[in-house]
C-alpha atoms as a printed R data frame, in Angstrom:
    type eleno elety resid chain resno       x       y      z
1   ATOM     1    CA   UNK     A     1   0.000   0.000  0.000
2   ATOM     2    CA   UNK     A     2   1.815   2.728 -1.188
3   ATOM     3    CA   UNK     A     3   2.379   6.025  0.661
4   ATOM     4    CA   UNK     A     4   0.256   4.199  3.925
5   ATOM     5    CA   UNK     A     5   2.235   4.885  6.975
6   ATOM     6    CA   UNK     A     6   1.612   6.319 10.826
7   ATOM     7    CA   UNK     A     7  -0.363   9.204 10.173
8   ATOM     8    CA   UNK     A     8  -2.628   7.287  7.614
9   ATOM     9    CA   UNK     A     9  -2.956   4.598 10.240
10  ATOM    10    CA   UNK     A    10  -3.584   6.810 12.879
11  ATOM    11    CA   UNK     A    11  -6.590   8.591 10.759
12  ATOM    12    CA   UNK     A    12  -7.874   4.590  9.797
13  ATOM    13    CA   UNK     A    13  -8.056   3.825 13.997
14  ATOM    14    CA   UNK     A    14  -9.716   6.909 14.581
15  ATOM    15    CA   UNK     A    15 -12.482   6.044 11.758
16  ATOM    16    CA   UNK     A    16 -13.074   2.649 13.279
17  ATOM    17    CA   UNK     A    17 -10.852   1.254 10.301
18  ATOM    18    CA   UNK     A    18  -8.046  -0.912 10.766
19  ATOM    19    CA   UNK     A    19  -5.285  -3.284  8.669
20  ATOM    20    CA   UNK     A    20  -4.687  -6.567  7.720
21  ATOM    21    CA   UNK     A    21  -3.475  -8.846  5.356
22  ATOM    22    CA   UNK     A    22  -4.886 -12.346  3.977
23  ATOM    23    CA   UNK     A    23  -1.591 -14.015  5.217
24  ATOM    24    CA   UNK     A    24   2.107 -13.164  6.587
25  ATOM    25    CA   UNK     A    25   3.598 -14.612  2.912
26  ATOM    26    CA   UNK     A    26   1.127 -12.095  1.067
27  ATOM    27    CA   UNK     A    27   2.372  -8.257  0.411
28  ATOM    28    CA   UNK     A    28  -0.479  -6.802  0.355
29  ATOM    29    CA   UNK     A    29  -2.484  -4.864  3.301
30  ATOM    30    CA   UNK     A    30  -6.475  -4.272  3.065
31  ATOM    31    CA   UNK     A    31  -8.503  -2.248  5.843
32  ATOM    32    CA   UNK     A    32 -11.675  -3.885  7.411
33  ATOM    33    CA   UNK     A    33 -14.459  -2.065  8.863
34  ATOM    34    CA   UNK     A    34 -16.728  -4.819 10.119
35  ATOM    35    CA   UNK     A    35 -19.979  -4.509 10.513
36  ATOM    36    CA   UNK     A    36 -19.955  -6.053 14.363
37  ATOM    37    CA   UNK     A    37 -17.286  -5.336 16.591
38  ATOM    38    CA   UNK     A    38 -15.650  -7.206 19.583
39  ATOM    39    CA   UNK     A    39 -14.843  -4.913 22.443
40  ATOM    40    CA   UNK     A    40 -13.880  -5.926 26.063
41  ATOM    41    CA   UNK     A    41 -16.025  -3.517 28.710
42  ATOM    42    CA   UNK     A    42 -13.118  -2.520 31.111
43  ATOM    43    CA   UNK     A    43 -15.541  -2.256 33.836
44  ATOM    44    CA   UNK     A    44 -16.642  -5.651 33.564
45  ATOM    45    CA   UNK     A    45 -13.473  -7.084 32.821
46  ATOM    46    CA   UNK     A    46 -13.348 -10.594 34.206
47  ATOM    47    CA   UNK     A    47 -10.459 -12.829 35.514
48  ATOM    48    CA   UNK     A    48 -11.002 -16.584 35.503
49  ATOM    49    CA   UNK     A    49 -10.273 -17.943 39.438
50  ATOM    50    CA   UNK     A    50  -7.458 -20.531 37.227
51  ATOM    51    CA   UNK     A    51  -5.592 -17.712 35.812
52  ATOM    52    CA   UNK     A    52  -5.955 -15.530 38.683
53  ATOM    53    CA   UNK     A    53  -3.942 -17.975 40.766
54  ATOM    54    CA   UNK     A    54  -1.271 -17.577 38.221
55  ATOM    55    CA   UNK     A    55  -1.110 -14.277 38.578
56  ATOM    56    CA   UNK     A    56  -0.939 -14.387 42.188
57  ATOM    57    CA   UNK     A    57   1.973 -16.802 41.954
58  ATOM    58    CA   UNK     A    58   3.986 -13.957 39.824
59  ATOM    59    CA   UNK     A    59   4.737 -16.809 37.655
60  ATOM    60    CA   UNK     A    60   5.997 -14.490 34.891
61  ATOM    61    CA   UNK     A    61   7.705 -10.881 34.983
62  ATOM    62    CA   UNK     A    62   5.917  -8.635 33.071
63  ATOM    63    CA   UNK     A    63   7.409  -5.558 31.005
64  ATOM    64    CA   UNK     A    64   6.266  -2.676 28.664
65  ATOM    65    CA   UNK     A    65   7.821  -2.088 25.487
66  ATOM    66    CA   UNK     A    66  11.137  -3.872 26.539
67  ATOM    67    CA   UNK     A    67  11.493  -5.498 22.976
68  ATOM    68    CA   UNK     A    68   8.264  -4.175 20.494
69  ATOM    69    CA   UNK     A    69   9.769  -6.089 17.449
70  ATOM    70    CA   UNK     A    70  10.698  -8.815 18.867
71  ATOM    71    CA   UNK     A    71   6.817  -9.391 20.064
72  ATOM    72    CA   UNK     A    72   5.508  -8.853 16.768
73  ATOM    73    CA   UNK     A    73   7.464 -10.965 15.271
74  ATOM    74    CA   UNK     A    74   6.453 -13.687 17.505
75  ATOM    75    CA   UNK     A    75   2.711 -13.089 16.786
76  ATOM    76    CA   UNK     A    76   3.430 -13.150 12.965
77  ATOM    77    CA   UNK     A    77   5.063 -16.863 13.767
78  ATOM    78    CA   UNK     A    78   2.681 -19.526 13.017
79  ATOM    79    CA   UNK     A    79   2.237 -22.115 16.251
80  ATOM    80    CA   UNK     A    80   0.218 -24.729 17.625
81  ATOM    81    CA   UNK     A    81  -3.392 -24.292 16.142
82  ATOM    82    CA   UNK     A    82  -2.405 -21.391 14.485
83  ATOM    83    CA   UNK     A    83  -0.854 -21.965 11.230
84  ATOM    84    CA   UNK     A    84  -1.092 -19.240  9.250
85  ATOM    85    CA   UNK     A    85  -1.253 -15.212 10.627
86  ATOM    86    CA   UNK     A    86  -2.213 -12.162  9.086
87  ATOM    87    CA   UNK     A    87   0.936  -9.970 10.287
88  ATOM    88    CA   UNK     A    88   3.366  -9.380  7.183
89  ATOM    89    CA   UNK     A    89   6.088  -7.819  6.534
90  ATOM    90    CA   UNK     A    90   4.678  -4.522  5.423
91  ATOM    91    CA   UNK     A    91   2.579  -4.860  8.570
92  ATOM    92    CA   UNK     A    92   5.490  -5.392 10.624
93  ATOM    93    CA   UNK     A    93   7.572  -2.448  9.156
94  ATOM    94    CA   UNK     A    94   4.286  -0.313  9.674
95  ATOM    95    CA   UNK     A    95   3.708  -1.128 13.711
96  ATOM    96    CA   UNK     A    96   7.316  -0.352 14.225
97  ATOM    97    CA   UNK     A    97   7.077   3.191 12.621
98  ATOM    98    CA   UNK     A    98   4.148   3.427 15.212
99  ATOM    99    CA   UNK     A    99   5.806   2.313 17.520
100 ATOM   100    CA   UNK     A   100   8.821   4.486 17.267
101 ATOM   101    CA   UNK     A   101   6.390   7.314 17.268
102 ATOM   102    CA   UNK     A   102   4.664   6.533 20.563
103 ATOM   103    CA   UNK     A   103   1.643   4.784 19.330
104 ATOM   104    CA   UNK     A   104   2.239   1.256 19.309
105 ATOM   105    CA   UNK     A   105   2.938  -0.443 22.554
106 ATOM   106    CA   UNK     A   106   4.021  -4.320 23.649
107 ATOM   107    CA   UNK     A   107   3.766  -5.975 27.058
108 ATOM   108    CA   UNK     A   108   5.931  -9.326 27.349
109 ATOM   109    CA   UNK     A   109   5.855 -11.435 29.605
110 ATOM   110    CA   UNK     A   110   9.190 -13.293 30.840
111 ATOM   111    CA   UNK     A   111   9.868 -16.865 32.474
112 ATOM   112    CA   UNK     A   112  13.250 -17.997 33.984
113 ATOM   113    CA   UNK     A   113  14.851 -15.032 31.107
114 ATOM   114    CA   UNK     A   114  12.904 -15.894 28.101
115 ATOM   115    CA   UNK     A   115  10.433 -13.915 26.431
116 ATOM   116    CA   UNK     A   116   7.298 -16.401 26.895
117 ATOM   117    CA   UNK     A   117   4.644 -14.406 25.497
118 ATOM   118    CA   UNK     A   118   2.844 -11.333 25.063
119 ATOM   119    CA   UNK     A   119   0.717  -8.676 23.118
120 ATOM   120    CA   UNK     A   120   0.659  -5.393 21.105
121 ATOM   121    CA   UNK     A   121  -1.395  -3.162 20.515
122 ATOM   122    CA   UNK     A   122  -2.132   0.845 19.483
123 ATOM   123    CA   UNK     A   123  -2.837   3.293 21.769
124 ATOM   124    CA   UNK     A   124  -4.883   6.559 20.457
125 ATOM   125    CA   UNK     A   125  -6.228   9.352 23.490
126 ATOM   126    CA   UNK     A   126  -8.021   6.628 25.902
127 ATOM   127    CA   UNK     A   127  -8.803   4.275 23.044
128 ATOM   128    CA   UNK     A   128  -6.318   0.705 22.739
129 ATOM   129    CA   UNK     A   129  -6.705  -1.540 19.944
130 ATOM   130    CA   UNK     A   130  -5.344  -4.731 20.267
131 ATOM   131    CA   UNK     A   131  -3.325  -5.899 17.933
132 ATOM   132    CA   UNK     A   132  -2.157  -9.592 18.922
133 ATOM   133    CA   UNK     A   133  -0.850 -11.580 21.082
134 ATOM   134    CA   UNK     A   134   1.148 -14.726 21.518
135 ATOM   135    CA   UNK     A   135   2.220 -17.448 24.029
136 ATOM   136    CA   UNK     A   136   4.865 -20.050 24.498
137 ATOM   137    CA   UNK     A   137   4.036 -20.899 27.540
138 ATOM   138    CA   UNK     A   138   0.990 -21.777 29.499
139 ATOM   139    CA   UNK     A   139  -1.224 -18.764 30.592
140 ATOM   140    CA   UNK     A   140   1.308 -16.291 29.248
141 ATOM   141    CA   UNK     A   141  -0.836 -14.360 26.494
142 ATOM   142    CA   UNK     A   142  -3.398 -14.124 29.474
143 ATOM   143    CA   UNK     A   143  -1.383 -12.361 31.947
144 ATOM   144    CA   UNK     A   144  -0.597  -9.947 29.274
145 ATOM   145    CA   UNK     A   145  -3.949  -9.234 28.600
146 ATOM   146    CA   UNK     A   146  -4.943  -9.111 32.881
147 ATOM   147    CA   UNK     A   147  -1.717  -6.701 33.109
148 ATOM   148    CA   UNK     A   148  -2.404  -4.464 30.067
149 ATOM   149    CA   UNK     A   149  -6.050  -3.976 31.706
150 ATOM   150    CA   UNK     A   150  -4.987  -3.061 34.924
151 ATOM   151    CA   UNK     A   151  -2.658  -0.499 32.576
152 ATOM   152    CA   UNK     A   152  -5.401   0.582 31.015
153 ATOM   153    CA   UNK     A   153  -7.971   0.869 33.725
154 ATOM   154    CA   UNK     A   154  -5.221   2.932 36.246
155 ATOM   155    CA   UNK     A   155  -4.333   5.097 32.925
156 ATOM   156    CA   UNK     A   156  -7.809   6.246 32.492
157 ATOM   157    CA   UNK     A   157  -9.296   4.475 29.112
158 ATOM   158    CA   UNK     A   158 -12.257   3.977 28.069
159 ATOM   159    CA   UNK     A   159 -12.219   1.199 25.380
160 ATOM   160    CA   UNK     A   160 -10.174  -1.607 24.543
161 ATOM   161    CA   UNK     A   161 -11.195  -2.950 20.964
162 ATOM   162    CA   UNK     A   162 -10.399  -6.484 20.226
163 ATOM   163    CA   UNK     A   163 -11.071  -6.465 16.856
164 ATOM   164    CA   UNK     A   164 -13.215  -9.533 16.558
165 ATOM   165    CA   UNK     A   165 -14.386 -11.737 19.327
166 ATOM   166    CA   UNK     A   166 -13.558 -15.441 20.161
167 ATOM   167    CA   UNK     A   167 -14.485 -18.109 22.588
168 ATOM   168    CA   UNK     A   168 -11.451 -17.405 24.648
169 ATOM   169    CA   UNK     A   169 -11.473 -13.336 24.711
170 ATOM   170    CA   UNK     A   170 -15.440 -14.120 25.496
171 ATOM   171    CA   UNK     A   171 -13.798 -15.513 29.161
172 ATOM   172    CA   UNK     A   172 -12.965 -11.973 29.496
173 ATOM   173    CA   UNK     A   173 -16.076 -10.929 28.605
174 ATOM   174    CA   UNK     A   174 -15.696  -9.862 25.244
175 ATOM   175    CA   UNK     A   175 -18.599  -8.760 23.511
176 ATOM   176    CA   UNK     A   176 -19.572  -7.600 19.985
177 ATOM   177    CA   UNK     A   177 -21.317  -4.499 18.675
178 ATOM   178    CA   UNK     A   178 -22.554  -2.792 16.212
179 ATOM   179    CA   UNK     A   179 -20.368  -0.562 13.996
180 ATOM   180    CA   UNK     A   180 -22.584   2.436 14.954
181 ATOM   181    CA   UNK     A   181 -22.251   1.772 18.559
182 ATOM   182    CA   UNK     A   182 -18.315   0.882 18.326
183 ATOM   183    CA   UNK     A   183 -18.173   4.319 16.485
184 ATOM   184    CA   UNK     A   184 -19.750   5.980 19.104
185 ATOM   185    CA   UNK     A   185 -17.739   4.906 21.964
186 ATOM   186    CA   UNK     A   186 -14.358   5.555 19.581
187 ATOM   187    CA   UNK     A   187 -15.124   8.892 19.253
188 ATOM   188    CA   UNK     A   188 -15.986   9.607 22.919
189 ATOM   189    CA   UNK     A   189 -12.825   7.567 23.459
190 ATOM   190    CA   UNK     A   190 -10.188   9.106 21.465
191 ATOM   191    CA   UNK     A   191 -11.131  12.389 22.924
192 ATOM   192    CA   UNK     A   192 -10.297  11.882 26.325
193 ATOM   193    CA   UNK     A   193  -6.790  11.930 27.866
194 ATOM   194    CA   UNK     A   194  -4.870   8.746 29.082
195 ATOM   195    CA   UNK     A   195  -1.688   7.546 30.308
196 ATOM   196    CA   UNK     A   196  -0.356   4.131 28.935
197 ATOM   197    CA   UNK     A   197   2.669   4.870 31.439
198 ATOM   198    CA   UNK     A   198   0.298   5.813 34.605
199 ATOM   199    CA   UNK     A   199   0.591   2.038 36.088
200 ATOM   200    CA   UNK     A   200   4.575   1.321 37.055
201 ATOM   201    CA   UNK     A   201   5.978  -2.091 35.946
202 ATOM   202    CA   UNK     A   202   6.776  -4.510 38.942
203 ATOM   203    CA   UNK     A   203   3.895  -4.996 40.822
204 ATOM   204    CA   UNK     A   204   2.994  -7.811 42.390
205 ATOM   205    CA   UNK     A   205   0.189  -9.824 41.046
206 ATOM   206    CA   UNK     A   206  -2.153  -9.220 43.923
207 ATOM   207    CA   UNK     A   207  -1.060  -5.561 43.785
208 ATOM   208    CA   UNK     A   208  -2.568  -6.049 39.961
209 ATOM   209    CA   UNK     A   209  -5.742  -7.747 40.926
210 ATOM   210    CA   UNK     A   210  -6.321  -5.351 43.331
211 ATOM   211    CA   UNK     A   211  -5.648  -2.582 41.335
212 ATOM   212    CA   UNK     A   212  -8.235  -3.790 38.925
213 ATOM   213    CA   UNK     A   213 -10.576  -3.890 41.523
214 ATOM   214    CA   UNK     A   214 -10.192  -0.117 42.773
215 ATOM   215    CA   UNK     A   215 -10.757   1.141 39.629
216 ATOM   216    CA   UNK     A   216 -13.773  -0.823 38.398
């Protein structure tokens, strides 16, 4: 897609629009602007009792933005039951840029040194839009998503758009809506003022449950 780059993403994300492409070996990049849309309500953001024991337990150490490329690089690798991805090159070269410019953010999520899975994702006023995620490890991609939450929730958003939603983001309680009332809550949203940064990295994972608590 010639001459697409941050500030033509930026003005796709903030008209509900957003990239993809039909498979990581395929060049090309098409927008989608589905008619549902899956959303996670922050304020009724739910942690199953299994994976809030592992959070308790600190089983993983969680960072922000420590290694961006390395993250999306690991969601555009196919794995178990997930052979094929949508993240390609020009995708990848595209989220950096964003990245590099403040937009894009990672969370990773570390075990015994290695990276063991994580997420990314755009951040836009008090709007996030998750990108992807990825795990090599049991639980991994779900502590992300319980830490980036918490992030979200102390940082003063007011929508976290998942794109689509699936049986397991439905845990969460993912929902879908319609493209009127996504739009609606994007442009409320995008208006307000946030801070990605207004959580500190290293808390414990009761501190993080508990902090998702306070600010339901």
């Amino acid at each position: 897609m010639r001459g697409f780059g941050v500030e033509e993403l930026i003005a796709c994300y903030r008209r509900g629009v957003f990239p993809m492409a039909e498979s990581r070996e395929d060049p090309r990049i098409f927008l989608l602007n589905p008619d549902e849309r899956g959303i996670i309500p922050l304020d009724r953001f739910h942690v199953p009792r299994s994976l809030r024991k592992t959070v308790r337990r600190d089983v993983f150490h969680v960072t922000v933005n420590r290694c961006f490329e390395a993250v999306v690089k690991a969601c555009a690798a196919p794995g178990p039951n997930r052979e094929e991805t949508w993240i390609n090159a020009p995708i990848l070269r595209l989220y950096l840029d964003m990245h590099r410019a403040g937009y894009a953010h990672s969370l990773e999520c570390w075990k015994e040194g290695r990276l063991a899975g994580g997420l990314y994702g755009v951040s836009l006023g008090g709007a996030f839009f998750g990108e992807s995620m990825f795990s090599r490890a049991t639980d991994a991609s779900k502590v992300a998503l319980v830490h980036l939450v918490a992030r979200l929730k102390a940082g003063g958003y007011r929508l976290l758009d998942a794109q689509f939603t699936t049986a397991h983001l439905e845990r969460f309680g993912a929902e879908a809506i319609g493209r009127d009332a996504y739009l609606d809550r994007l442009d409320r949203a995008v208006e307000t003022d946030a801070d990605f940064f207004a959580l500190p990295e290293g808390l414990s994972g009761d501190q993080l449950l508990q902090s998702i608590t306070q600010t339901s």
